[in-house]
C-alpha positions in Angstrom: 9.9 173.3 -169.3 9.9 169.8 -168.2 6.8 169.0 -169.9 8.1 170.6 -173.6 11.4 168.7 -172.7 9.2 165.5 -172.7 7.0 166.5 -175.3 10.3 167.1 -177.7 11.8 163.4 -176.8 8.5 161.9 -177.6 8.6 163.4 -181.0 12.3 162.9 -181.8 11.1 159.5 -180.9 8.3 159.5 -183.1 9.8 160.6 -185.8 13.6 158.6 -186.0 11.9 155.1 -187.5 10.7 157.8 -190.7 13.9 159.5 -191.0 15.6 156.3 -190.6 17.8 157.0 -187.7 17.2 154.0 -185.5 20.0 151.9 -186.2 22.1 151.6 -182.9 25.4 152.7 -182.3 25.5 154.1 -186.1 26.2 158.0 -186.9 25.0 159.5 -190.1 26.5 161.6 -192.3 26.2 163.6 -195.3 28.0 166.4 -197.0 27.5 168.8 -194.4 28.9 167.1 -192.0 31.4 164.6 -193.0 34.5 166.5 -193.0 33.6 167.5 -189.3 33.7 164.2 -188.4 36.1 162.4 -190.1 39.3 164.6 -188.8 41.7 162.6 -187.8 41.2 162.9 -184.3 39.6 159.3 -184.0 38.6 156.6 -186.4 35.9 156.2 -188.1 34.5 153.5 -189.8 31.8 154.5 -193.3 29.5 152.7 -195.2 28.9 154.3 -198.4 25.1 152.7 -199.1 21.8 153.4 -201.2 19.6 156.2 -198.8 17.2 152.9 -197.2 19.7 149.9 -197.2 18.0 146.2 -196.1 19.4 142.9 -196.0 21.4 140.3 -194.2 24.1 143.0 -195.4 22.4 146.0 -193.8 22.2 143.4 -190.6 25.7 142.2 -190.4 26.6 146.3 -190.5 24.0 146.8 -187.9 25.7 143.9 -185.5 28.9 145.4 -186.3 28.5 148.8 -184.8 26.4 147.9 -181.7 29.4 145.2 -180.6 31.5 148.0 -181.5 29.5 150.8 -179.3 29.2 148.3 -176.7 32.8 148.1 -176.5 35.4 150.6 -175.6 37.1 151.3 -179.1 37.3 154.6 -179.9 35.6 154.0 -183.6 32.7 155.7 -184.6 30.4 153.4 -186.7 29.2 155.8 -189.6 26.5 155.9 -192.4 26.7 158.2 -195.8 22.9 157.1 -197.5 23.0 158.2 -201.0 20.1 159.1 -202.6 19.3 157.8 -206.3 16.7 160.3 -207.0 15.8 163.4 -207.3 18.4 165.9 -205.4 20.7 163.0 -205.0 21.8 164.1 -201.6 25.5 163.0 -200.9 25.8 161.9 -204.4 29.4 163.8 -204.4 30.6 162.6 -201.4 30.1 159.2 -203.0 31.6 160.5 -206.0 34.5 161.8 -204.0 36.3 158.4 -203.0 34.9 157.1 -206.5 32.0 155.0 -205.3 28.9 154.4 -207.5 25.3 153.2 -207.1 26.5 149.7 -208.8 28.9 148.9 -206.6 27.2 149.8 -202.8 27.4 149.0 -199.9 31.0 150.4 -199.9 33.4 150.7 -197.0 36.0 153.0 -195.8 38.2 153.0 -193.0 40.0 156.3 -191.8 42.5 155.9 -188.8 43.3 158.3 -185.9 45.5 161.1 -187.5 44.3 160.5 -190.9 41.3 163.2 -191.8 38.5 163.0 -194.5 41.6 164.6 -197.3 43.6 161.5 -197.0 43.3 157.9 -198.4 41.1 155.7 -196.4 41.1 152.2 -196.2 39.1 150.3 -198.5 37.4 147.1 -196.8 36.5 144.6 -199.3 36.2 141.1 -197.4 32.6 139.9 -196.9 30.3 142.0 -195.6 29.9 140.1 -192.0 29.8 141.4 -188.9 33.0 138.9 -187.4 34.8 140.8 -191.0 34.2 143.7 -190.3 35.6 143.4 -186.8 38.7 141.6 -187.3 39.4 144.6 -190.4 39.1 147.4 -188.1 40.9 145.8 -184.7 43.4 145.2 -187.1 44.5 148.7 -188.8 43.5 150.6 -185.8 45.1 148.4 -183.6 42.1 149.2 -181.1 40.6 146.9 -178.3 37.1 145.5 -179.4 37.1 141.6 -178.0 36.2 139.5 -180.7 35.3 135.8 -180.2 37.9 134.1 -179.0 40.2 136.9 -178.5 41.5 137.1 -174.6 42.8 140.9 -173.8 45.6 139.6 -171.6 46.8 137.6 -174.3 46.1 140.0 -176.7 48.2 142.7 -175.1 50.8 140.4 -174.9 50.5 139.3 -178.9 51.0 142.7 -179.3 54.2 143.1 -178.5 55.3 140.0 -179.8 56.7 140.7 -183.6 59.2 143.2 -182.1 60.2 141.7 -179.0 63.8 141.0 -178.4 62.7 138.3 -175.8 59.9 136.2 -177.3 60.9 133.2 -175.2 60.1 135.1 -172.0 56.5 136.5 -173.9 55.8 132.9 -174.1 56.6 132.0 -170.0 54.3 135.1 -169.6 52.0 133.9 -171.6 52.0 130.2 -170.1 52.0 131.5 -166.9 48.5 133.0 -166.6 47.3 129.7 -166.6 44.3 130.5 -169.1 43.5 126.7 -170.3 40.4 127.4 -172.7 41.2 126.3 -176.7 41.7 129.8 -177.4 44.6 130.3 -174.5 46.3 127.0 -176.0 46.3 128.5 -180.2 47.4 131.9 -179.2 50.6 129.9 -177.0 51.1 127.9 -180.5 51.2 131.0 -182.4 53.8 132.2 -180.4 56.0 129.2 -180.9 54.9 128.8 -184.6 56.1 132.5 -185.1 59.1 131.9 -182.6 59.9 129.3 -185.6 58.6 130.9 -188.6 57.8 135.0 -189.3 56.0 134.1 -192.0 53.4 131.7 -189.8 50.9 134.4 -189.6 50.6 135.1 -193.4 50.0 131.2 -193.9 47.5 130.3 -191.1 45.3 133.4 -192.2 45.4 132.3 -195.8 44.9 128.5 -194.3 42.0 129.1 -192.3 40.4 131.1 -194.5 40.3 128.8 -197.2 38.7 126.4 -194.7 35.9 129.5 -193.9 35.3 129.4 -197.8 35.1 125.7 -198.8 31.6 124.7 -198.4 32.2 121.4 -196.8 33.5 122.4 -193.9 30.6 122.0 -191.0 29.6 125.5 -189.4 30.4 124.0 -186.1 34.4 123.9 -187.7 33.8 127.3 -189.1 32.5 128.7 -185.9 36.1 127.8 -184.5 38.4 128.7 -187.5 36.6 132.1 -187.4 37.7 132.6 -183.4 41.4 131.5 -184.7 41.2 134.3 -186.9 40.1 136.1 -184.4 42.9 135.3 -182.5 45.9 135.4 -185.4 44.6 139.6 -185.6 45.5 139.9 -182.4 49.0 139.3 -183.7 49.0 141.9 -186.9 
């Protein structure tokens, strides 16, 4: 028994790079399938893509779902390949949420609760792995760490648009004594907010629009990107 056993893993093994199922952390589905996963009882995160995608696209998707399967957020990373030719297998399911050949790789987001029936999410930022990530902490609301992000401060960020008290968030805040650049902006975006409730609404827009002008060094980029990191915490 032990023997067949191995025998069997050897071949799945063998076999996965052909059928395409080596991508880590990633869960494919097709029309079989989907609306056994995608029940509301967790979310789950879909790319809609041609049946063999490639690219710095395909890689930013693959870097997306092993941080996320290294992480403990609930999400399941998932793929729906759609086939061009000849059956055209999950050609309806693409169909379905109106997605077509000329616009793939296509994205959709549905949150604990919400099963394959309802309206998903529609992603349609860059397709980076740091996007990706900040798009699905923030409409799940789930834990997944991105750079920059500090989960004590993050809990506390959390709770900070409804809080009656957000003085004493910010002595709580102060008083873990976390001094590292990230620890100092999510302490100002508790004062900015403190000030201002629309603060979060301009810094995303502001640092964003330093992410997409070309002159900015990568170095400066690198940091903006953990800020935004950081403001997500806060949605």
């Amino acid at each position: 028994a032990r023997l067949r056993a191995g025998m069997l893993a050897a071949l799945a093994l063998a076999v996965a790079p052909a059928l395409g199922y080596v991508d880590r952390g990633i869960l494919k589905l097709d029309n079989t399938t989907f609306d056994r996963i995608v029940d509301g009882s967790r979310p789950v995160f879909v790319r809609f893509d041609k049946e063999y995608a490639y690219g710095e696209e395909h890689d930013a998707w693959k870097d997306f779902a092993k941080t996320v399967g290294e992480s403990s957020a609930p999400l399941l990373s998932c793929d729906v390949g759609v086939s061009e030719y000849g059956d055209k297998d999950n050609a309806d399911l693409a169909e379905r949420f109106g997605i077509n050949g000329q616009n793939f790789p296509q994205f959709r987001l549905w949150t604990k609760g919400s099963p394959s029936s309802s309206e998903p999410l529609k992603y349609t930022g860059a397709i980076k792995s740091d996007g990706l990530l900040r798009f699905v902490q923030e409409k799940t609301g789930m834990w997944v760490g991105l750079p920059g992000q500090l989960l004590e401060l993050h809990e506390l960020a959390k709770q900070f648009a409804d809080a009656s008290d957000k003085p004493a968030l910010i002595q709580k805040a102060e008083a873990l004594g976390l001094g590292d650049d990230a620890a100092r902006y999510y302490i100002k975006v508790m004062n900015k907010l403190s000030a201002d409730a629309g603060f979060l609404a301009k810094e995303t827009t502001r640092l964003q629009r330093m992410m997409d002008d070309t002159a900015v060094k990568p170095a400066k980029k690198e940091q903006f990107g953990r800020r935004l990191n950081v403001l997500t915490s806060f949605a």
